[in-house]
C-alpha positions as CSV (number, residue, x, y, z in Angstrom):
1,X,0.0,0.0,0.0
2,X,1.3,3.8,-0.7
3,X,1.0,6.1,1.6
4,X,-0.1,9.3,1.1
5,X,2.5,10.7,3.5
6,X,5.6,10.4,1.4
7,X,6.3,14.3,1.1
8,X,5.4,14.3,4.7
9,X,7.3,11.7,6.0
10,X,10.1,12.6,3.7
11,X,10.2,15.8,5.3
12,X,10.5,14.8,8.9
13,X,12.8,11.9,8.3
14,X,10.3,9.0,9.6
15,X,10.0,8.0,5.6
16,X,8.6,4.2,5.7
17,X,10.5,3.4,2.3
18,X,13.8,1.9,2.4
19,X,14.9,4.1,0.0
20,X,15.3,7.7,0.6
21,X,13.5,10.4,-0.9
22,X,15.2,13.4,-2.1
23,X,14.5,16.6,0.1
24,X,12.9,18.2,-3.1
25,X,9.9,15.3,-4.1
26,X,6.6,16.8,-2.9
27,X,4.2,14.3,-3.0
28,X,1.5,16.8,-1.3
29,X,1.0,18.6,-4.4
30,X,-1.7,17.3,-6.9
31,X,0.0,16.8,-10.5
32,X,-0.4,19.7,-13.0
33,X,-3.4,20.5,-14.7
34,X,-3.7,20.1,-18.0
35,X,-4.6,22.8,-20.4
36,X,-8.3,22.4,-20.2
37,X,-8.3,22.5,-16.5
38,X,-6.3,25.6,-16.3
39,X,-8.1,27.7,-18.6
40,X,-11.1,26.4,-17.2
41,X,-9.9,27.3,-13.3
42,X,-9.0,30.6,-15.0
43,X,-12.1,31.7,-16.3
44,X,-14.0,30.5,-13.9
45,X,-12.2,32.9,-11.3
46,X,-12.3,35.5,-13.7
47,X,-16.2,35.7,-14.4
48,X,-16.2,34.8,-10.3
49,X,-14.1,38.4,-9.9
50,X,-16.5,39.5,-12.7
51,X,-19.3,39.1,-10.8
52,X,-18.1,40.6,-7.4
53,X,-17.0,43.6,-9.4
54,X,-20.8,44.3,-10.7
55,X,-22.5,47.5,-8.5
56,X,-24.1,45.3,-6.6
57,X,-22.3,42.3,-7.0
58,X,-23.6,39.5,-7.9
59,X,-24.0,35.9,-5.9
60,X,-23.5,33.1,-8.3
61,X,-26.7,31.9,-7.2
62,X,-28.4,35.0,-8.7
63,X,-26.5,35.2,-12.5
64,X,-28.7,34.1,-15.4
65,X,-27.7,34.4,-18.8
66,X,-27.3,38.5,-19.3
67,X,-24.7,38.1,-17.1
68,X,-22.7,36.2,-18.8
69,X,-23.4,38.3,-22.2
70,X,-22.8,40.9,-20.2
71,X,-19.0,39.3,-19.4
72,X,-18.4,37.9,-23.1
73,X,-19.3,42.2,-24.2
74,X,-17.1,42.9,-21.7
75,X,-14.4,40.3,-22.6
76,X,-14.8,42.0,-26.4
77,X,-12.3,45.0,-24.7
78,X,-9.4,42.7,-24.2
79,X,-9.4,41.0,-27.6
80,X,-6.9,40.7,-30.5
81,X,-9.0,40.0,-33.4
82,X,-9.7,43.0,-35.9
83,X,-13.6,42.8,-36.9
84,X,-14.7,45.2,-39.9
85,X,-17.5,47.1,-39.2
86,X,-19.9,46.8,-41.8
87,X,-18.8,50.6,-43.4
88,X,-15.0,50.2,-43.5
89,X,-12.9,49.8,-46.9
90,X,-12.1,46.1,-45.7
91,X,-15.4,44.7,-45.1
92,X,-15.2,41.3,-46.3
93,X,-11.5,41.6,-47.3
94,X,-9.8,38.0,-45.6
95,X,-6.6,39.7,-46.0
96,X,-6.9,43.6,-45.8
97,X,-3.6,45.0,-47.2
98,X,-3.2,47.9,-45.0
99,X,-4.5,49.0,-41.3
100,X,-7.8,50.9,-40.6
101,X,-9.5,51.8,-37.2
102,X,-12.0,49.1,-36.7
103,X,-11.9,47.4,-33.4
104,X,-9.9,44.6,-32.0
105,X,-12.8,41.9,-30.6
106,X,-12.9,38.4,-28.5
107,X,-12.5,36.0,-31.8
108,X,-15.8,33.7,-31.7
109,X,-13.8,30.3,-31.7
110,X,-12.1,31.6,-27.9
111,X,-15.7,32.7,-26.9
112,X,-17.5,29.5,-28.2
113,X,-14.0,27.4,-25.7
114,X,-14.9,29.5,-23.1
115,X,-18.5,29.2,-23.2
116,X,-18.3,25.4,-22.8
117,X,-15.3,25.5,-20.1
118,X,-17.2,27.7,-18.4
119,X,-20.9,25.6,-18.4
120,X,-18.8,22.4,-17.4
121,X,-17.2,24.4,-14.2
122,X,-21.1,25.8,-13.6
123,X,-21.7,21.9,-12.8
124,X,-18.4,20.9,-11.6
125,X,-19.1,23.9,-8.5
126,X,-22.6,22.8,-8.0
127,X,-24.5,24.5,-10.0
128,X,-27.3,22.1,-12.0
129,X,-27.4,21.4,-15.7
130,X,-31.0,23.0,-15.1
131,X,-30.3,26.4,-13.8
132,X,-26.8,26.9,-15.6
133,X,-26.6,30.4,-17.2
134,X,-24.1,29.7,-19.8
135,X,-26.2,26.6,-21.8
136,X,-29.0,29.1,-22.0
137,X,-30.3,29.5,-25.5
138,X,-29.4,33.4,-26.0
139,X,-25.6,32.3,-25.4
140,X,-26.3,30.1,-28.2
141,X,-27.5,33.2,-30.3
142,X,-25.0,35.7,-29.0
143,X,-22.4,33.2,-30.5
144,X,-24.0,32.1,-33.5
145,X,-24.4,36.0,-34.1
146,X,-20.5,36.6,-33.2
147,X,-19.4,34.0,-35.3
148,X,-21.7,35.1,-38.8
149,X,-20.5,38.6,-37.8
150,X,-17.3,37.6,-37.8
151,X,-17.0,35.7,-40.6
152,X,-18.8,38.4,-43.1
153,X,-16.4,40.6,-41.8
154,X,-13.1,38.8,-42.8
155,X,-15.5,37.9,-46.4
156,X,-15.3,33.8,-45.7
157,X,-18.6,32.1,-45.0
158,X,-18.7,30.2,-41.9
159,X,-19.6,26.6,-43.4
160,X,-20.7,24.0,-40.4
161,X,-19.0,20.5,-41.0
162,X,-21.3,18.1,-42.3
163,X,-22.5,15.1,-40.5
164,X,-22.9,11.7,-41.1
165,X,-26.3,10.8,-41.4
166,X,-28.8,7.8,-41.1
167,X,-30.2,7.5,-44.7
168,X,-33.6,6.5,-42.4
169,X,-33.8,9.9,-40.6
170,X,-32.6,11.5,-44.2
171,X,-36.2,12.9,-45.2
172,X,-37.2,14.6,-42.0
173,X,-33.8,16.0,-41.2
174,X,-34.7,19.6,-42.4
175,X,-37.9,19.5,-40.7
176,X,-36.6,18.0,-37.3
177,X,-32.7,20.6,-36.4
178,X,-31.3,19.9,-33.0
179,X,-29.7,23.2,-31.5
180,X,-27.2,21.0,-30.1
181,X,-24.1,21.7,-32.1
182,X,-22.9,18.1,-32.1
183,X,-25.3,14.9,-32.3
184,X,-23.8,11.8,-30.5
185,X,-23.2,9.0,-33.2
């Protein structure tokens, strides 16, 4: 059996190994995150510190979905994407070829990550799939909105990947559109 001591055994010389562990292994600490998890902690503390900021602030208890449109808008101020506005000489120009003064916005594909990081963390701190602000369906819009907006702008057409589909299911398919933006196969 390991004990879950080592680092603290280690450190006041009772180890029960019969070899000895250098001074600098620290069992104690978890292993790294990965990725996910750290961007995930990380904007979950930030819309957290979000929240308390708000004149009143705002118990997570008591966000709903403007919210968190509220904090993507707000995101948009801190972003390194040029968007066109719709008046500008490089509308629809995928590779402008000089500057202009449009402004720089959250891209839609590091909104659309963050949305999902954040709706898992919702659950993962209690909150139920029911109640959770960031699977609410004018997230969904505000995105799919981001994203066309975004994609005029640079002039290419945001094309959804096709799915594979059940020749069965084939005919009704037009009639019967899931907003989920995945379909378990």
């Amino acid at each position: 059996m390991m004990s879950s001591n080592k680092g603290k055994d280690a450190a006041d010389g009772s180890s029960s190994s019969s070899r000895p562990q250098p001074a600098s292994s620290t069992a104690q600490q978890p292993p790294p995150l990965s990725r996910y998890e750290s961007q995930k902690r990380r904007g979950w503390e930030t819309f957290g510190q979000y929240l308390r900021n708000q004149r009143p602030p705002v118990a997570l208890s008591q966000c709903n979905g403007n919210h968190v449109l509220d904090f993507l808008r707000y995101l948009d101020q801190f972003g390194k994407t040029k968007v066109h506005l719709q008046g500008c000489v490089f509308f629809g120009q995928p590779e402008p070829p000089g500057p202009c003064s449009c402004p720089l916005r959250q891209a839609w594909g590091s909104l659309d990550a963050l949305i999902g990081r954040l709706r898992a963390a919702y659950e993962e701190n209690g909150g139920l799939p029911e109640t959770n602000p960031f699977a609410s369906g004018a997230i969904r819009v505000y995105l799919r909105d981001v994203r066309d907006s975004q994609a005029k702008a640079r002039g290419i057409p945001y094309t959804k990947k096709k799915k594979k589909r059940n020749l069965i299911n084939k005919s009704n398919d037009h009639d019967h559109q899931h907003s989920s933006s995945f379909t378990m196969q």
